[in-house]
GUZA-206464 format. One line per field, with one value per residue: residue number from 1; residue in one letter; x, y, z of N, C-alpha, C in turn. Coordinates in nm, 4 decimals. Layout:
% residues N
pos = [NUM  ...]
code = [a  ...]
n.px = [X  ...]
n.py = [Y  ...]
n.pz = [Z  ...]
ca.px = [X  ...]
ca.py = [Y  ...]
ca.pz = [Z  ...]
c.px = [X  ...]
c.py = [Y  ...]
c.pz = [Z  ...]
% end
This chain:
% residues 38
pos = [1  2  3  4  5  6  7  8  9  10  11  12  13  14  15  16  17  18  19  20  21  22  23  24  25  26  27  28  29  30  31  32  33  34  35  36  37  38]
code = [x  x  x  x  x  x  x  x  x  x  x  x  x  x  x  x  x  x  x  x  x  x  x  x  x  x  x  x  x  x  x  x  x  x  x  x  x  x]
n.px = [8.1697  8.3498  8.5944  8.6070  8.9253  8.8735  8.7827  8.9029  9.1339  9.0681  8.9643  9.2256  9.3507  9.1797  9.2635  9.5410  9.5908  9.3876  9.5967  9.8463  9.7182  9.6944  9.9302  10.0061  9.8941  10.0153  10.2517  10.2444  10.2043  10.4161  10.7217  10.8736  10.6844  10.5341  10.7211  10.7468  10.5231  10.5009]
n.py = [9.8382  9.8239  9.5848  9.5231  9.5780  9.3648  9.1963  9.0938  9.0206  8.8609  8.6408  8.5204  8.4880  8.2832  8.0767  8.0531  7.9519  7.7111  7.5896  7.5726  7.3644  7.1624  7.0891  7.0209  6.7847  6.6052  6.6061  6.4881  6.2268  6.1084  5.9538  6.1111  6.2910  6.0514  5.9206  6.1976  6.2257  6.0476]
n.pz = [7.8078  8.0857  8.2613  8.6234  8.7846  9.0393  8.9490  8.7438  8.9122  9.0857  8.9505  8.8454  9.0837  9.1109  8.9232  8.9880  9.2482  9.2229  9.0027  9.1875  9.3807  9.1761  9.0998  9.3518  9.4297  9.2306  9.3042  9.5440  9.4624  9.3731  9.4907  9.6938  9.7826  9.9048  10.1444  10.2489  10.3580  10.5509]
ca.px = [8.1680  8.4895  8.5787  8.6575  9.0614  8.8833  8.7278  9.0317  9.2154  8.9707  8.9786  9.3886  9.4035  9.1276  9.3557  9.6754  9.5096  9.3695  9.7308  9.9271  9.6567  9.7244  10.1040  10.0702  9.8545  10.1435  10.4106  10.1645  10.1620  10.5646  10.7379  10.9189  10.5792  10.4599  10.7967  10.7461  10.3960  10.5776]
ca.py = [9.8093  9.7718  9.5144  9.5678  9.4656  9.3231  9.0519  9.0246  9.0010  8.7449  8.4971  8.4646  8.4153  8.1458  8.0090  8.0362  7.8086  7.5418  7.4919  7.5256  7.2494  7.0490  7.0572  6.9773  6.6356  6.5343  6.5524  6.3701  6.1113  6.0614  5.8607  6.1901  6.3648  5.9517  5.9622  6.3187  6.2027  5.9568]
ca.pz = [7.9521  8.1827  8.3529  8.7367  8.8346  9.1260  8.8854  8.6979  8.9861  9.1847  8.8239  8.8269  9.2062  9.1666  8.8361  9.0525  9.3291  9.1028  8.9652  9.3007  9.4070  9.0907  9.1571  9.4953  9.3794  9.1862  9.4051  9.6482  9.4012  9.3991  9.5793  9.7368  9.8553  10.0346  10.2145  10.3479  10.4692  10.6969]
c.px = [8.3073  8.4946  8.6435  8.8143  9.0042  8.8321  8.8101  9.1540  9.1784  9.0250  9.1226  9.4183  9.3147  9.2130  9.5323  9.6474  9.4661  9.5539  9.8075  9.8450  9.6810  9.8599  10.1318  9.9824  9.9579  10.2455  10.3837  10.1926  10.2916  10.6065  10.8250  10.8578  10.5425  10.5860  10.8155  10.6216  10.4406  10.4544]
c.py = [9.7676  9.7139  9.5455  9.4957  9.4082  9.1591  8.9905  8.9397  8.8635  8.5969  8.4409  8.4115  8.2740  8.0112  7.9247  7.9056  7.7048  7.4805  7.4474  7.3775  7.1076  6.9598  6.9607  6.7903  6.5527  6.5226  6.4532  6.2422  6.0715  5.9721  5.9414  6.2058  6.1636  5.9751  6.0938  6.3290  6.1485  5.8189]
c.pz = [7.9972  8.2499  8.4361  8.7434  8.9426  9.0379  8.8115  8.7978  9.0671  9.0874  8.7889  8.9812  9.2367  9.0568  8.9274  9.1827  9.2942  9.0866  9.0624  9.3332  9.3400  9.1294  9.2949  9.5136  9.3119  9.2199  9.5395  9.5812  9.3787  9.5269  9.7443  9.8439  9.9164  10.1065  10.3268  10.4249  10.5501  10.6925]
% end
């Protein structure tokens, strides 16, 4: 059985989103990212 590129494709863009998300929690959590909240 083959798997579709749309399911391959779907499971790295939901991977790629998790991490950007992660990333963007940890620069929240600097003292950089509270400063650029204001």
């Amino acid at each position: 059985m083959k798997i579709p590129v749309n399911v391959n494709q779907d499971k790295m863009n939901t991977m790629a989103k998790k991490m950007k998300e992660e990333s963007r929690v940890e620069k929240r959590g600097t003292d950089h990212g509270r400063q650029s909240d204001g």
